[in-house]
BASEBA-415292 format. One record per atom (N, C-alpha, C, O): residue in one letter; z, y, x. Coordinates in pm, whole numbers, padded with zeros to 5 digits, always signed. Atoms other than C-alpha are relative to their C-alpha. Layout:
AZYX
...
//
This chain:
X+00075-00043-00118
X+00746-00402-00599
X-00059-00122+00069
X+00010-00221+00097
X+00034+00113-00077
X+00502-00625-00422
X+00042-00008+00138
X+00033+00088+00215
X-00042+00047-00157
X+00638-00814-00089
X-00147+00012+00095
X-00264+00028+00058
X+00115-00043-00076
X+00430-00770+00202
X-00092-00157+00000
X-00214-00150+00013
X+00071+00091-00018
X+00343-01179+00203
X-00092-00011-00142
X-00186-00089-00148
X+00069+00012+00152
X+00213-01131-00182
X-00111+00093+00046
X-00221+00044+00019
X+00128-00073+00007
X-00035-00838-00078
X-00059-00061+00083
X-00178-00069+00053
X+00112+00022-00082
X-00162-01010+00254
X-00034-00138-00096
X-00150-00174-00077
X+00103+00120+00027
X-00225-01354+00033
X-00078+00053-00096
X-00181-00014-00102
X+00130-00089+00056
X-00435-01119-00201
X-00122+00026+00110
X-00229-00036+00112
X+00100+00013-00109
X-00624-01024+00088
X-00057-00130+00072
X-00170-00127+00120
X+00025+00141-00071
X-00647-01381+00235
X-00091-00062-00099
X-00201-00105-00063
X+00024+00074+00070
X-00710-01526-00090
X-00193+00103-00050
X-00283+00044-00110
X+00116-00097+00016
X-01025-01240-00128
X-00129-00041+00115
X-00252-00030+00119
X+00134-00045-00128
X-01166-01297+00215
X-00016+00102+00047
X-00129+00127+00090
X-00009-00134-00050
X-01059-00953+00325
X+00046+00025+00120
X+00061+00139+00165
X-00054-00052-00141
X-00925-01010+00661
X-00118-00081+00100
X-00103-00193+00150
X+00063+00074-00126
X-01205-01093+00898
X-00012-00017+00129
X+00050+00063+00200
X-00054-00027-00147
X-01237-01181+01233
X-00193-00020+00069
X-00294-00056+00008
X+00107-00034-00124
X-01526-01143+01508
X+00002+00129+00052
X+00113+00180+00070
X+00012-00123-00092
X-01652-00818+01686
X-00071+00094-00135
X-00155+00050-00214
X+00016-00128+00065
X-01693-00491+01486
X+00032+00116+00038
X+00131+00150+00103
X-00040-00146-00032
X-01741-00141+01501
X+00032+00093-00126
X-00046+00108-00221
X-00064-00013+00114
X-01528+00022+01272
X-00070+00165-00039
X-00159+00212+00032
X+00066-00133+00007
X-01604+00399+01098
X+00026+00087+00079
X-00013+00203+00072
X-00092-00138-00106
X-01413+00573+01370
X-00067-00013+00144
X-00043+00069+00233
X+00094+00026-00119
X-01643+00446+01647
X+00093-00121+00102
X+00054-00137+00218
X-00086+00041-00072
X-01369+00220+01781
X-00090-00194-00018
X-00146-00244-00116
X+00029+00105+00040
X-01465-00133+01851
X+00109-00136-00043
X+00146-00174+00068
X-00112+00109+00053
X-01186-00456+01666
X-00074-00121+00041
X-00185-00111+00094
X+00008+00149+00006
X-01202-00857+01674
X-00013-00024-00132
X-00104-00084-00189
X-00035-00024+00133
X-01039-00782+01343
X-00063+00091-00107
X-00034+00211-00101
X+00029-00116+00183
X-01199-00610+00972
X+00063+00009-00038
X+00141+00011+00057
X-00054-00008+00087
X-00984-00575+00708
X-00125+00091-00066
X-00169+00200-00030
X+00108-00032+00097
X-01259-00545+00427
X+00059+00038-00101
X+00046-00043-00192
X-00092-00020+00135
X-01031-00375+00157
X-00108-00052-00188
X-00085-00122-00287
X+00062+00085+00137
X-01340-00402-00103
X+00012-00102-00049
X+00015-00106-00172
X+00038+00101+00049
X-01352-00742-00116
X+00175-00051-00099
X+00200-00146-00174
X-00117+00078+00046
X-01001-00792-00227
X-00016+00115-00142
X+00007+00067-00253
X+00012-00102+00105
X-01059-00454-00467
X-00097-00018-00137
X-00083+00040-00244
X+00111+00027+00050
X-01359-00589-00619
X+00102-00123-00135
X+00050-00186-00227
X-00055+00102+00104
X-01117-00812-00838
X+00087+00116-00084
X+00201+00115-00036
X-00110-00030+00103
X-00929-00582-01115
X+00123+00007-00011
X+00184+00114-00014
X-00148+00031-00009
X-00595-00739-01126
X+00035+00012+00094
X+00148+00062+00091
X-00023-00012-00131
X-00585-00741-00768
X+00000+00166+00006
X+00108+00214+00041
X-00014-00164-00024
X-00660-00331-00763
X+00110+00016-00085
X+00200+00090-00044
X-00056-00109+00102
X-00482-00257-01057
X+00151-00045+00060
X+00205+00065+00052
X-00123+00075-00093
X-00120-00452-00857
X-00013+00104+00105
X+00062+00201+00091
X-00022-00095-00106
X-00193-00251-00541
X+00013+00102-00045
X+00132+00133-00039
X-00003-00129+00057
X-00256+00081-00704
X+00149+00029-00062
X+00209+00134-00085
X-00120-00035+00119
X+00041+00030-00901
X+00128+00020+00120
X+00219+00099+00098
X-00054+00019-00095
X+00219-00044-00568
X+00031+00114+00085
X+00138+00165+00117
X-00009-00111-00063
X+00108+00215-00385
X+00019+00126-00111
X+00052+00218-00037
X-00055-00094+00049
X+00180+00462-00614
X+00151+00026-00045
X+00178+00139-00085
X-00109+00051+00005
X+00541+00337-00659
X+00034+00088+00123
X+00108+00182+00095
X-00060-00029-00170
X+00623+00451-00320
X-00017+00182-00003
X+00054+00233+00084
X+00028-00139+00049
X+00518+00849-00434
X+00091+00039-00134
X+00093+00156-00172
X-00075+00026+00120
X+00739+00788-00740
X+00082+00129-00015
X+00101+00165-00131
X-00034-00114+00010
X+00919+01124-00641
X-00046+00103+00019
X+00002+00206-00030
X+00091-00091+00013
X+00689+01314-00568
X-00104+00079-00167
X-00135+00026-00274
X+00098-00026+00110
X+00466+01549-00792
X-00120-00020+00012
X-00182+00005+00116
X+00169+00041-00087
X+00118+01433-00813
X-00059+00082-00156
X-00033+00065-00275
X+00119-00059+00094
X-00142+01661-00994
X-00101-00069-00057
X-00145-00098-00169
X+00168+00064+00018
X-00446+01502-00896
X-00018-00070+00126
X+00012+00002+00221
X+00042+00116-00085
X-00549+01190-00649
X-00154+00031+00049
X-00259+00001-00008
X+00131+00011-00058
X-00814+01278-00425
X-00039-00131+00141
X+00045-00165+00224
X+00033+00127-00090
X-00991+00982-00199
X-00152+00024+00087
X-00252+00078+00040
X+00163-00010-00051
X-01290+00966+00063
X-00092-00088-00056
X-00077-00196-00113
X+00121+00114+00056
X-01579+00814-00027
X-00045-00055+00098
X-00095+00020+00181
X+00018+00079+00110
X-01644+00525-00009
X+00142-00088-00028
X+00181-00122-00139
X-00102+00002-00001
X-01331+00406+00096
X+00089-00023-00094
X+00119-00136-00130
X-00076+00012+00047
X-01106+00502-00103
X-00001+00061-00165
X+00088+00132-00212
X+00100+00008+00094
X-01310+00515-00422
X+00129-00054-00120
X+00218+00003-00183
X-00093+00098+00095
X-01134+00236-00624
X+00187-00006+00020
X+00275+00025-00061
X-00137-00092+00014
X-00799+00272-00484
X+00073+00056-00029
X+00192+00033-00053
X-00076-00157+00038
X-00759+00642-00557
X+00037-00062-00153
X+00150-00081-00198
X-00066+00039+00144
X-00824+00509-00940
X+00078-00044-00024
X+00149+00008-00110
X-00151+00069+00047
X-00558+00277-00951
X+00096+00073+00009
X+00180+00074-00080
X-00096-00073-00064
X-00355+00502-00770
X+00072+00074-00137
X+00170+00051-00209
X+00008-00107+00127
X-00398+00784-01025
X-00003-00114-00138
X+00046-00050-00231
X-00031+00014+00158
X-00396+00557-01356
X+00129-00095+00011
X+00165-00158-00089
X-00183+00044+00037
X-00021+00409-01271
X+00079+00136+00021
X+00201+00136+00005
X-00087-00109+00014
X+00075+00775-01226
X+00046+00040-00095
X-00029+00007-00188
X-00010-00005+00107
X+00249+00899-01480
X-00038+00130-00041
X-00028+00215+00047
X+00021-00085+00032
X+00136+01164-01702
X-00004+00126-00001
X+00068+00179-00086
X-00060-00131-00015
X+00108+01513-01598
X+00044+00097-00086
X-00008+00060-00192
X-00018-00085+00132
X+00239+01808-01844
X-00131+00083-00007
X-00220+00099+00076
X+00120-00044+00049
X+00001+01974-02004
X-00141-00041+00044
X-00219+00037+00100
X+00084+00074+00014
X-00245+01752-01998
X-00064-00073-00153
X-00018-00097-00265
X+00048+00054+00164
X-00476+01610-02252
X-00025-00157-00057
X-00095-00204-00147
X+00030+00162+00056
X-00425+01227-02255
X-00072-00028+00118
X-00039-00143+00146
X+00046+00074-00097
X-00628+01169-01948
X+00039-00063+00084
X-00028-00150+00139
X-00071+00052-00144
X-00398+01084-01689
X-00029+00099+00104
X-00101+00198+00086
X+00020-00083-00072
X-00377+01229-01385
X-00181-00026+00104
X-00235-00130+00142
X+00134-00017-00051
X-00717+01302-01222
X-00043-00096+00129
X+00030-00079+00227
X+00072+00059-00131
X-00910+01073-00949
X-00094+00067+00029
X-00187+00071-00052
X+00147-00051-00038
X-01161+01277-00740
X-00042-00049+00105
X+00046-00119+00154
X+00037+00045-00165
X-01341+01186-00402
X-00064+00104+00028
X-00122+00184-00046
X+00106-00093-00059
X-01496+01380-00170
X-00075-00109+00104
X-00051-00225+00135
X+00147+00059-00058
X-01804+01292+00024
X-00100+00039+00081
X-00118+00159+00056
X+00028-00051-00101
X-02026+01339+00310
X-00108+00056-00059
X-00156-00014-00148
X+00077-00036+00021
X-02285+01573+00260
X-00109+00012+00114
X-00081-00041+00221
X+00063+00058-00106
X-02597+01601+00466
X-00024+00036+00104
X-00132+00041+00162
X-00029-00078-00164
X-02477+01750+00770
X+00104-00098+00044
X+00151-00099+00158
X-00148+00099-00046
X-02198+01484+00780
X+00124+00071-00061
X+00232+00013-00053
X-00132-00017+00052
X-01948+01663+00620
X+00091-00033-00128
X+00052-00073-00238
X-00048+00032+00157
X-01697+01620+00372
X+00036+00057-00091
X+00134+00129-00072
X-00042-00148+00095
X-01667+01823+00069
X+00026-00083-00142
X+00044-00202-00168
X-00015+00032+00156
X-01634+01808-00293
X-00110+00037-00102
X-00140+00152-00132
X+00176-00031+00095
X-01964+01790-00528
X+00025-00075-00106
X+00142-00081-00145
X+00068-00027+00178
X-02081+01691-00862
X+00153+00059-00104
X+00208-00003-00194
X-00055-00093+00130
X-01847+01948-01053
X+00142-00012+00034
X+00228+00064-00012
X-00156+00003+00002
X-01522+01823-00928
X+00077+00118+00068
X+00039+00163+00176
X-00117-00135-00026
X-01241+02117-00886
X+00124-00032+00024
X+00179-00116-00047
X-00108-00006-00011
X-00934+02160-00736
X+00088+00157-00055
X+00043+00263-00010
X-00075-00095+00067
X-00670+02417-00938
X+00090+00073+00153
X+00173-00006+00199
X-00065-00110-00052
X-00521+02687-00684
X+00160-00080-00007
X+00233-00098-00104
X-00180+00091+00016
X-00164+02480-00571
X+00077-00086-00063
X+00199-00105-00073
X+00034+00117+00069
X-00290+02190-00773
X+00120-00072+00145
X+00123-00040+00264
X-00088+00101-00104
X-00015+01935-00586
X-00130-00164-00002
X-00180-00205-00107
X+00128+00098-00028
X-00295+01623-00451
X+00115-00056+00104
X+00195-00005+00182
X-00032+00073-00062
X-00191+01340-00332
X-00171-00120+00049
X-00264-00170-00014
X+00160+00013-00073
X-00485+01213-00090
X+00007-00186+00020
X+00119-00224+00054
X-00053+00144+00040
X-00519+00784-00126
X-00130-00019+00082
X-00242+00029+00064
X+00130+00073-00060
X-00719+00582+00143
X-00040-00166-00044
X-00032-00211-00158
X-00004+00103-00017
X-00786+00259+00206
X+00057-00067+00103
X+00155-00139+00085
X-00075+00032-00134
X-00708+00176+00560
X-00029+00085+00088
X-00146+00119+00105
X-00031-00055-00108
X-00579+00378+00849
X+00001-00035+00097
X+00101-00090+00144
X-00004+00048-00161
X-00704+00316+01187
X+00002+00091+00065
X+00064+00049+00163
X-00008-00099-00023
X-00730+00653+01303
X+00044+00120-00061
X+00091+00222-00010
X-00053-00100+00118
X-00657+00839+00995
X-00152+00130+00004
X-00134+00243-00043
X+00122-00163-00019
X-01016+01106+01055
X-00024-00029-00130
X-00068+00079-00170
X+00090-00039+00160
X-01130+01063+00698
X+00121+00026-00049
X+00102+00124-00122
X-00089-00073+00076
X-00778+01127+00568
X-00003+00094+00010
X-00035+00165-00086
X+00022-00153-00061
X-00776+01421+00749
X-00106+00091-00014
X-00097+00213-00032
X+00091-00121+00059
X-01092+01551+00687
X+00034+00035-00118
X+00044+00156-00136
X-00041+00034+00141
X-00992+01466+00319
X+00103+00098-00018
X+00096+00173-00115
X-00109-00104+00079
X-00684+01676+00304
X-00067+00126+00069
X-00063+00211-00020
X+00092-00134-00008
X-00905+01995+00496
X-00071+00001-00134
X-00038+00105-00191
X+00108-00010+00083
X-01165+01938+00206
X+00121+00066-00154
X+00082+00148-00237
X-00056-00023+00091
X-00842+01962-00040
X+00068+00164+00014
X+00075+00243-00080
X-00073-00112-00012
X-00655+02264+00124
X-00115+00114-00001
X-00088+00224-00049
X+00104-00152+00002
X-00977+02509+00163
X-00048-00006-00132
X-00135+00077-00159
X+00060-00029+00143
X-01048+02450-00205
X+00128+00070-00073
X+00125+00097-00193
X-00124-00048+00066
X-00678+02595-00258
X+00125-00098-00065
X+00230-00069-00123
X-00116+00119+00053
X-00490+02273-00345
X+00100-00023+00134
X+00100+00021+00249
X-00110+00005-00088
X-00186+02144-00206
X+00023-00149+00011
X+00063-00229-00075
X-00040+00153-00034
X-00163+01820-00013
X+00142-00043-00014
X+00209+00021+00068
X-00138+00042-00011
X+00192+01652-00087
X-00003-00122+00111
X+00088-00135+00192
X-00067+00109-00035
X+00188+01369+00057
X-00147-00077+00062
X-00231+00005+00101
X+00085+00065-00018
X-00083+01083+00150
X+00035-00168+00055
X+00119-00209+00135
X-00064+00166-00001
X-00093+00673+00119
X-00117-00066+00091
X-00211-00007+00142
X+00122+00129-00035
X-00310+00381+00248
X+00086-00102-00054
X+00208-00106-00070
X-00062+00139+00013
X-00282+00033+00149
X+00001-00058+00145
X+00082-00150+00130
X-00035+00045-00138
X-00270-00073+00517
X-00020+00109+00160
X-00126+00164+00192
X-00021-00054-00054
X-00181+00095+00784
X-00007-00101+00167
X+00083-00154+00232
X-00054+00103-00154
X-00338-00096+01137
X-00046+00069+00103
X-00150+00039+00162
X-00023-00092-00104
X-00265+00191+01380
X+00127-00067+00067
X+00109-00091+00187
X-00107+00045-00071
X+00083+00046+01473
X+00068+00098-00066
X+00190+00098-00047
X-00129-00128+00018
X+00237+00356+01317
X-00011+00132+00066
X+00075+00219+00056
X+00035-00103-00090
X+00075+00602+01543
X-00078+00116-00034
X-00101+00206+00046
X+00078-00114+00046
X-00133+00829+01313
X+00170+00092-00032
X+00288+00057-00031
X-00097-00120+00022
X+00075+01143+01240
X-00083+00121-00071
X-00155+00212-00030
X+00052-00117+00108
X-00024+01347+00959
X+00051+00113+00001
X+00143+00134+00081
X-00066-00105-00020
X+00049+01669+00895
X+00120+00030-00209
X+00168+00126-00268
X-00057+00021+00122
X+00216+01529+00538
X+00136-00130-00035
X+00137-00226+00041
X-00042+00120+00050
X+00435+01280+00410
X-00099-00097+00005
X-00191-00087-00077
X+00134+00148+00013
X+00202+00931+00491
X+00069-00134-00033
X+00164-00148+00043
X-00084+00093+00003
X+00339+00580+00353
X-00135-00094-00051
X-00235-00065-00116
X+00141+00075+00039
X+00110+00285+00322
X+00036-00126-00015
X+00077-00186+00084
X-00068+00145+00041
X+00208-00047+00151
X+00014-00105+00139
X+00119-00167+00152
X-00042+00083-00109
X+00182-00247+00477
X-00075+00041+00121
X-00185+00095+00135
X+00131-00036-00157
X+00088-00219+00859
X-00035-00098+00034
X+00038-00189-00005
X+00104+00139-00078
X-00123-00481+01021
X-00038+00111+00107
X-00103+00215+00096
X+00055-00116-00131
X-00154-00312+01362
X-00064-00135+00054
X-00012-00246+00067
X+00129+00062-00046
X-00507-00455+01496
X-00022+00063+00093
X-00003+00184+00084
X-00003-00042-00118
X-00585-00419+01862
X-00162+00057-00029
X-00246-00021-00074
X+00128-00072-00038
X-00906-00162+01898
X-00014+00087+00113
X+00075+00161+00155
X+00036-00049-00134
X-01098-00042+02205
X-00104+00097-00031
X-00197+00095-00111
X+00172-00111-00031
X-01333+00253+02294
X-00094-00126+00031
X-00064-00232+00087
X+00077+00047-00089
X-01643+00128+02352
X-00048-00041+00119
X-00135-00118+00159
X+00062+00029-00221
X-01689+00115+02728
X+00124-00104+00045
X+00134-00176+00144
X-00151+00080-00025
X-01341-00049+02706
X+00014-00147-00064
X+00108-00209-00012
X+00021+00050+00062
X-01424-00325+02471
X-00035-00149+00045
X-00150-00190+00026
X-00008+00146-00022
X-01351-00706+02600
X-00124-00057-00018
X-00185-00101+00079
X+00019+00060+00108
X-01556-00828+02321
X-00174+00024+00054
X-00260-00061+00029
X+00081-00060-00003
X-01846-00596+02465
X-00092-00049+00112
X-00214-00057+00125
X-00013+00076-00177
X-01787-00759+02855
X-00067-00162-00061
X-00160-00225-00011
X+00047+00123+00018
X-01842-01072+02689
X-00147-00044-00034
X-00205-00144+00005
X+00135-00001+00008
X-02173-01005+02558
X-00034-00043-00130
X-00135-00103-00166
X-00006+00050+00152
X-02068-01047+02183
X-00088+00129-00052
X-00073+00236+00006
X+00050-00144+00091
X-02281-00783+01951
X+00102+00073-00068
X+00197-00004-00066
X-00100-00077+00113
X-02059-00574+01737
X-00121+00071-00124
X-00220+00145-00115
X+00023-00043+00084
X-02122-00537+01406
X+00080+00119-00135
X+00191+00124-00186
X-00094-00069+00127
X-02058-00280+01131
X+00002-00044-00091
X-00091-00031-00170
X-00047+00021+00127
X-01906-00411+00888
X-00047+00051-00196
X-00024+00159-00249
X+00049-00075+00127
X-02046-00364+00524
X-00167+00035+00037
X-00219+00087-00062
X+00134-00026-00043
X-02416-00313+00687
X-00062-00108+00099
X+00003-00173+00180
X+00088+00102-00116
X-02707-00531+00880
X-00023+00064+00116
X-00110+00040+00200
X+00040-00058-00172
X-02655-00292+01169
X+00099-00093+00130
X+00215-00133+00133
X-00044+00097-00127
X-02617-00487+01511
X-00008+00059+00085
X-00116+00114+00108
X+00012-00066-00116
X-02524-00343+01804
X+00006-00092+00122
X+00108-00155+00152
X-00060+00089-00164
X-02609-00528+02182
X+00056+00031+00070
X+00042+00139+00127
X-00073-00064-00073
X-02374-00535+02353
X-00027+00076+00120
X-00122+00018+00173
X+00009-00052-00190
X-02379-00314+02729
X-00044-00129+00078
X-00058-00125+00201
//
């Protein structure tokens, strides 16, 4: 099992923990990123976490690994190919799907992917600051008739304060201080906030 100082020097050693002003996907504004891609974008590095976080589900039954997009894309795969083999199955492993916003903003499930009627899904993010895309994520799984067991992240920087309506366990927390907007230090100061992953700039108030 990886120690928690072995996954953050993966991240360190990636360039995945950044610091300035950002506005994260939840509308919240940080000091702190945690850029999970950049540390994911290496192979050995995913295929170690995945293996990690799926360790920690080890009793559980897992059908099929669903993930948001974009998120939790690469992840979910790892997730799902250290699972072990479901029965009656044909050699594939157990399934990675994502769901994805469609163009109303919502999140559903498109190009062909299916969930089986009490299919057991285990739902795999990336990072939890609010937990709303997990959550939409396991709605998108339960109205297609599947059955959420459980649900992971590789970091968890809420403090511990999301509350699922599942089993949630997430290889490590890094609780990162975030503000509403109007509340936002960073905002008083007259820093821009940026989103992360995009050339959008916001001036500050």
């Amino acid at each position: 099992m990886l120690k928690r100082e072995e996954i953050l020097k993966m991240f360190e050693t990636a360039g995945a923990i950044r610091h300035g002003h950002f506005e994260l996907s939840s509308g919240l504004h940080s000091g702190t990123y945690v850029q999970c891609a950049l540390v994911l974008q290496y192979p050995r590095f995913a295929e170690k976490l995945g293996q990690a976080l799926a360790a920690l589900f080890s009793d559980v039954r897992i059908d099929a690994v669903v993930s948001p997009a974009i998120g939790g894309l690469i992840i979910g795969q790892e997730v799902a190919r250290a699972l072990p083999e479901p029965k009656n199955q044909f050699g594939g492993g157990v399934p990675a799907l994502f769901a994805e916003r469609d163009a109303s903003g919502m999140m559903t499930l498109r190009r062909g992917f299916d969930i089986r009627p009490d299919q057991h899904v285990l739902v795999v993010e990336d990072v939890w600051t609010t937990g709303g895309s997990t959550e939409e994520t396991i709605r998108v799984v339960e109205e297609a008739g599947g059955r959420v067991v459980a649900a992971g992240a590789l970091i968890d920087r809420s403090g511990g304060t999301i509350e699922f309506e599942v089993e949630a366990q997430s290889l490590i927390q890094v609780p990162i201080a975030s503000y509403e907007p109007e509340d936002c230090p960073l905002c008083r100061s007259g820093s821009p906030a940026v989103k992360p992953g995009s050339r959008f700039v916001r001036t500050a108030p």
